[in-house]
C-alpha positions as CSV (number, residue, x, y, z in Angstrom):
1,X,0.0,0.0,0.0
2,X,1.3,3.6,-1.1
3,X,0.8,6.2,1.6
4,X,0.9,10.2,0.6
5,X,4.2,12.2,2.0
6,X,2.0,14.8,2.6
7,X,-0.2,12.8,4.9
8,X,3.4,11.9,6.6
9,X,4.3,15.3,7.1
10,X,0.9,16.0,8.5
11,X,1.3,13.2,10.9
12,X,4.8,14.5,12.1
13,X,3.6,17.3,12.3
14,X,1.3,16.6,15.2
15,X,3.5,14.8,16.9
16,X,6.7,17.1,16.8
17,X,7.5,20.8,16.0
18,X,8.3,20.9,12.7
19,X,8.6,24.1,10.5
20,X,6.2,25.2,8.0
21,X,9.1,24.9,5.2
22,X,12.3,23.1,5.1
23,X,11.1,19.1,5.8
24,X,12.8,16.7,3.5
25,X,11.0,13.4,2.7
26,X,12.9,10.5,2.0
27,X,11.2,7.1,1.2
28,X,13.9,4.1,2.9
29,X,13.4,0.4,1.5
30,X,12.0,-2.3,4.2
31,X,10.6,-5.6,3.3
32,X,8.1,-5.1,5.8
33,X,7.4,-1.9,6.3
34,X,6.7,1.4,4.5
35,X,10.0,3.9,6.2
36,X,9.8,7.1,5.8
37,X,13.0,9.3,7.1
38,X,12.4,12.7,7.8
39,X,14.6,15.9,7.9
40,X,14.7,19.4,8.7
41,X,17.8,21.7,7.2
42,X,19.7,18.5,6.3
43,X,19.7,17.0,9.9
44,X,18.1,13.5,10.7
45,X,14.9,14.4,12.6
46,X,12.2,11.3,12.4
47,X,11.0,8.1,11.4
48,X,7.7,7.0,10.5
49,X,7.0,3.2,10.1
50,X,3.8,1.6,9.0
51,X,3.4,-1.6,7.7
52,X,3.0,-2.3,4.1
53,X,0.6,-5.5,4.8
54,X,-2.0,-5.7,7.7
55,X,0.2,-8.8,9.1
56,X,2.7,-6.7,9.8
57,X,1.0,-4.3,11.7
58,X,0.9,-5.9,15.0
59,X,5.3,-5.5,14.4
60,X,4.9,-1.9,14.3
61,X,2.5,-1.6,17.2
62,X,4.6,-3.8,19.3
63,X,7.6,-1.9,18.8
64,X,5.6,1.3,19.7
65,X,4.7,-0.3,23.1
66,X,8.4,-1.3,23.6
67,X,10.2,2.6,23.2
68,X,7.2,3.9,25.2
69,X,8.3,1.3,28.2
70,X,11.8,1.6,28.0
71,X,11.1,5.8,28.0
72,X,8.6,4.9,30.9
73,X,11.9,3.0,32.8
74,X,14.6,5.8,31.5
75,X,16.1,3.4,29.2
76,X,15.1,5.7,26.0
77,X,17.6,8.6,25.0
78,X,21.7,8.1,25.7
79,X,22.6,5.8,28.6
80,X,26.2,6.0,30.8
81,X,27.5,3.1,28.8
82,X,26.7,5.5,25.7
83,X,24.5,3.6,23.9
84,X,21.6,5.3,22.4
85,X,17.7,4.0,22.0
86,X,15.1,6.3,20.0
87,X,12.8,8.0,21.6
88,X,8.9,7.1,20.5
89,X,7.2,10.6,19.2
90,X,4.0,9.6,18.7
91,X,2.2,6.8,17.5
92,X,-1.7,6.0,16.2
93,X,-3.6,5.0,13.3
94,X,-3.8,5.6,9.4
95,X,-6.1,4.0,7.0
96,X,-7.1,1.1,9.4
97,X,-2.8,0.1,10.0
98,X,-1.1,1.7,13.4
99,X,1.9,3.7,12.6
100,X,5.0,5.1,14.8
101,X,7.2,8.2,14.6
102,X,10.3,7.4,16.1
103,X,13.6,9.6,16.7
104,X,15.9,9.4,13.6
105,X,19.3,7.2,14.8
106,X,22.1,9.2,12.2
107,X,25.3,6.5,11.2
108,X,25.5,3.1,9.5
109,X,24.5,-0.3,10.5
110,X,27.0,-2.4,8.2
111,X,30.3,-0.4,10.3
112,X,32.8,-3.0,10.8
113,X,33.2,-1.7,14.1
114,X,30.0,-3.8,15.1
115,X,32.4,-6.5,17.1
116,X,35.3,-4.5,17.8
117,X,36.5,-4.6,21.5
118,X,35.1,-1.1,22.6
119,X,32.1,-2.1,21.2
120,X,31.6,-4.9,22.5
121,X,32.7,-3.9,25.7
122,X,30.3,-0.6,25.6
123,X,27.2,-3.2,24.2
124,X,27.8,-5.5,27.1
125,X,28.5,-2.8,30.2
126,X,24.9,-1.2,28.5
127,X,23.1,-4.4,28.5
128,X,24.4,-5.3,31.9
129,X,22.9,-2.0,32.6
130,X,19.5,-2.2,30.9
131,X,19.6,-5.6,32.9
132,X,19.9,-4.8,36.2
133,X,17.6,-1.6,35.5
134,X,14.6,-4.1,34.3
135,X,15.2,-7.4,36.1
136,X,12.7,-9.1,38.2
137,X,12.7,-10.4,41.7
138,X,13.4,-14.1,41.4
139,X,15.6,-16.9,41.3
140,X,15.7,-19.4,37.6
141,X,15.3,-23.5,38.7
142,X,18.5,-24.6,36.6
143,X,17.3,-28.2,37.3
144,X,14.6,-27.1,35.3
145,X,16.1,-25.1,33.0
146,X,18.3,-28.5,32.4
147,X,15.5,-30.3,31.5
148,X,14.1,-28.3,29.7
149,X,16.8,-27.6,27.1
150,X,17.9,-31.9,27.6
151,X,14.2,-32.7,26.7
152,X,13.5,-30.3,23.9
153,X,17.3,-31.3,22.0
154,X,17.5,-35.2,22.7
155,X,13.6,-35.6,22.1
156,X,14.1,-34.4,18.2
157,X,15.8,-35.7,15.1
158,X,15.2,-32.6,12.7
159,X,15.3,-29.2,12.7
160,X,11.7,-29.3,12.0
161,X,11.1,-31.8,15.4
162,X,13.1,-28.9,17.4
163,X,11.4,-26.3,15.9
164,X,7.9,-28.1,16.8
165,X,9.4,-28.8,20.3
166,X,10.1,-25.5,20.8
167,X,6.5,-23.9,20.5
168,X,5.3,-26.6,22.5
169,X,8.0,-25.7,25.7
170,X,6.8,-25.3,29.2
171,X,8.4,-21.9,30.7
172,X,5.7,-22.0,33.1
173,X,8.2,-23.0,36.0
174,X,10.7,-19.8,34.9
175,X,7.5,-17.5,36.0
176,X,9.3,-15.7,39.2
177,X,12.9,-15.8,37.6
178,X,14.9,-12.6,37.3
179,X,13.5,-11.5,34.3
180,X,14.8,-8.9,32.1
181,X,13.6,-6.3,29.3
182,X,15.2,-8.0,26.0
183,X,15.5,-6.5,22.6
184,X,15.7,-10.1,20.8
185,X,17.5,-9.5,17.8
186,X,20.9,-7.4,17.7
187,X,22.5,-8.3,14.7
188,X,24.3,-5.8,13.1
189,X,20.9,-4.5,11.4
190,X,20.2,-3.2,14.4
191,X,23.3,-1.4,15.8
192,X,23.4,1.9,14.4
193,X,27.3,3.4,14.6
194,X,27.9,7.1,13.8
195,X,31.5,7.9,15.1
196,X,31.8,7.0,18.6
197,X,27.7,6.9,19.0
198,X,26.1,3.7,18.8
199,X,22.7,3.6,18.9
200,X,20.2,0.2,19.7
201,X,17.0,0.4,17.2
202,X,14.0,-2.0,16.2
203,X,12.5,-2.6,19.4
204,X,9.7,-4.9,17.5
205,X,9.9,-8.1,19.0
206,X,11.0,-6.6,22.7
207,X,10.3,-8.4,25.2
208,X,9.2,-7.3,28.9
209,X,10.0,-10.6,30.5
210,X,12.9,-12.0,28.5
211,X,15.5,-14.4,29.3
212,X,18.6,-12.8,31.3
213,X,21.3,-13.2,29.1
214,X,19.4,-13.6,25.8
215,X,20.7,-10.2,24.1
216,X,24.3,-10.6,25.3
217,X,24.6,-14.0,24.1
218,X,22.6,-13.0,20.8
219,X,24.7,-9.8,20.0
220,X,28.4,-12.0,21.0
221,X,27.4,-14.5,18.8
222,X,26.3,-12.4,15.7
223,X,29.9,-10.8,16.1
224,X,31.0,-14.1,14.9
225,X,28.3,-15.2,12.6
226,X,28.7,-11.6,10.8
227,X,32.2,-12.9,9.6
228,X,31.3,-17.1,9.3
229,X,28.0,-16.9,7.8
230,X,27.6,-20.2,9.6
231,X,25.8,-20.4,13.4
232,X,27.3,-23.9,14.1
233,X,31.1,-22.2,13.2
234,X,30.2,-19.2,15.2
235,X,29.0,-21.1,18.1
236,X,31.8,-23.2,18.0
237,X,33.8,-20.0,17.8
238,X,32.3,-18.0,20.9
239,X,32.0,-20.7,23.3
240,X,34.8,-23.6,22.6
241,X,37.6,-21.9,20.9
242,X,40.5,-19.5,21.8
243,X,39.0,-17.2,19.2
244,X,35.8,-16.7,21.6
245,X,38.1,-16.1,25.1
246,X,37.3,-12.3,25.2
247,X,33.6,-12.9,24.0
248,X,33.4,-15.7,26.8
249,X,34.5,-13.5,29.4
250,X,32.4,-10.5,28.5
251,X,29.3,-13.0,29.0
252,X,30.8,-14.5,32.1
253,X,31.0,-10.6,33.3
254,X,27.4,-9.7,32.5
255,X,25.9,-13.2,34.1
256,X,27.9,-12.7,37.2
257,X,26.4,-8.7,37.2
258,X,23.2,-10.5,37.7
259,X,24.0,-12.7,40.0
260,X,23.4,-16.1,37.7
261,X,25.6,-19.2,38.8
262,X,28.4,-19.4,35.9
263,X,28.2,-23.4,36.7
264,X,24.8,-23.2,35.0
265,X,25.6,-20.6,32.2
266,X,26.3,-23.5,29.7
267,X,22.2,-24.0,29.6
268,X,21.5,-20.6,29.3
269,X,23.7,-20.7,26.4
270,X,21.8,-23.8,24.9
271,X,17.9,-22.1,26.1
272,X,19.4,-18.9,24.4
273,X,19.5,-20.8,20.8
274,X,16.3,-22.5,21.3
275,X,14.6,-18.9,22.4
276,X,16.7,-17.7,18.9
277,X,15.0,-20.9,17.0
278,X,11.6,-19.8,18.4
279,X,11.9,-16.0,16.9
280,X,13.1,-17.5,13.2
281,X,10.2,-19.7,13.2
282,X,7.8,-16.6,13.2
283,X,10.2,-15.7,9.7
284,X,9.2,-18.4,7.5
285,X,12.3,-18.0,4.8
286,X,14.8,-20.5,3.3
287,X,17.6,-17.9,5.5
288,X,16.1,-18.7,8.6
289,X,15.5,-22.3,7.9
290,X,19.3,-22.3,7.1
291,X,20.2,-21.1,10.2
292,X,17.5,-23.2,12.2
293,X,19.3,-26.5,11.1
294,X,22.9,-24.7,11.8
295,X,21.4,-24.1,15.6
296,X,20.0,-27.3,15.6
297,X,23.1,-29.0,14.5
298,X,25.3,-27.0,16.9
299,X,23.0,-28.1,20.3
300,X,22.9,-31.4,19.3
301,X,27.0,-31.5,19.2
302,X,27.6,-30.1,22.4
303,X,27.1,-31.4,26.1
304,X,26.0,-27.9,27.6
305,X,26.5,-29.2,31.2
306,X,30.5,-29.3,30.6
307,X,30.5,-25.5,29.2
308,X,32.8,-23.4,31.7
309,X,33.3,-20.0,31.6
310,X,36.2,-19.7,33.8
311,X,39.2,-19.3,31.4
């Protein structure tokens, strides 16, 4: 579906001061969505996103809900580790499909700096942050968690069993752990770098009670899929070779900032993949069945129990 500039402007408009003269409209390419990127006197200013197909709508809406919490719990804006989230501008409804307006995030999200140490080390010390600022009251039942990941990997022979598995998983017994706000996919997509600003964006499949350690392990792990283009290498990479040390102790850092037992970290590793299995099933493509198998092959290789984190 086309939607007028004009009507765009109009929106923005509402929702931010913008000048009678001097906005720049620039239409951005999404698969998904219909971008928008807004400017006043040449300087990045907005973003509207609306979906291009009704399915897609429940995406955008979602993500609205997600910078208006993390605005809500001081997350939004620069942080001390000085990462950068945008800041929601308004939000609503145009011919029947919710829309956002979100701050514009200047910079490029292909830098090579993506998995360099000080960025790293600035993405973990934020997430750490973000953690501890959103985590729940509650303790995780690793004997649990064990099961769970032992039950769910030895009880299928395809990716397709795992992936079936996996939507049928009881986290019913994790209600009460420690919690944590996670952004659920930071790939390099989604890490905006503009000198020494880096900025976190796509907050669409957020979640308010997500798995402590998800996003660390998910952004480490990308650093090394960015440059394999295989998950089972990368795994292998991050957690068994010499090639993963620095990546093993930034997690090992984080985990003990939250007060997780590094004896158990090994199946938070291994529900990590299956909670990253459970988001590419909802992306029905031949990439993410790729990588589904490559997960699949990699937690069927390992024993998580003997994963240590201590060198």
């Amino acid at each position: 579906m086309a939607i007028n500039l004009n009507k765009v402007t109009d929106l923005a408009r509402t929702a931010i001061a913008l000048p009678e003269t001097g906005v720049e409209l620039r239409l951005l390419s999404s698969p998904h969505n219909i971008i928008v990127e807004g400017f006043v006197e040449g300087d990045g200013t907005f973003l509207f996103k609306y979906p291009r197909e009704p399915q897609f709508g429940d995406l955008i809406r979602k993500e609205g809900e997600n910078l208006a919490n993390l605005q809500t719990l001081g997350i939004a804006g620069a942080s001390k580790a000085g990462i950068s989230v945008p800041k929601l501008l308004g939000s609503g409804e145009v011919f029947g499909r919710p829309y956002i307006l979100c701050q514009h995030m200047p910079g490029d999200t292909n830098d090579e700096r993506f998995n360099t140490p000080d960025v790293v080390n600035s993405m973990v010390d934020w997430l750490t942050l973000m953690a501890k600022k959103t985590q729940r009251d509650g303790t995780i039942d690793h004997a649990y968690l064990e099961n769970l990941v032992d039950a769910a990997v030895q009880q299928s022979e395809t990716p397709k069993d795992l992936a079936a598995a996996i939507s049928q998983l009881d986290w019913s017994c994790l209600i009460g752990a420690p919690f944590v706000y996670t952004h659920g996919d930071l790939s390099y997509q989604n890490i905006v770098i503009d000198g020494d600003q880096v900025a976190v964006v796509d907050w669409a499949i957020g979640e308010e009670f997500g798995l402590p350690g998800f996003d660390v392990i998910d952004y480490l792990l990308y650093g090394f899929y960015r440059q394999r283009q295989n998950y089972l290498e990368s795994i292998d990479l991050l957690l068994f070779q010499r090639d993963g040390r620095g990546a093993r102790q930034a997690l090992l850092k984080h985990c003990t900032a939250l007060d997780f037992d590094p004896e158990s970290i090994g199946h938070l590793v291994a529900a990590s993949l299956l909670k990253r299995i459970q988001i590419l099933a909802g992306f029905p493509t031949g990439k993410a069945a790729k990588k589904t198998t490559e997960l699949y092959s990699a937690l069927q290789a390992h024993d998580w129990k003997e994963l240590r984190f201590s060198s």
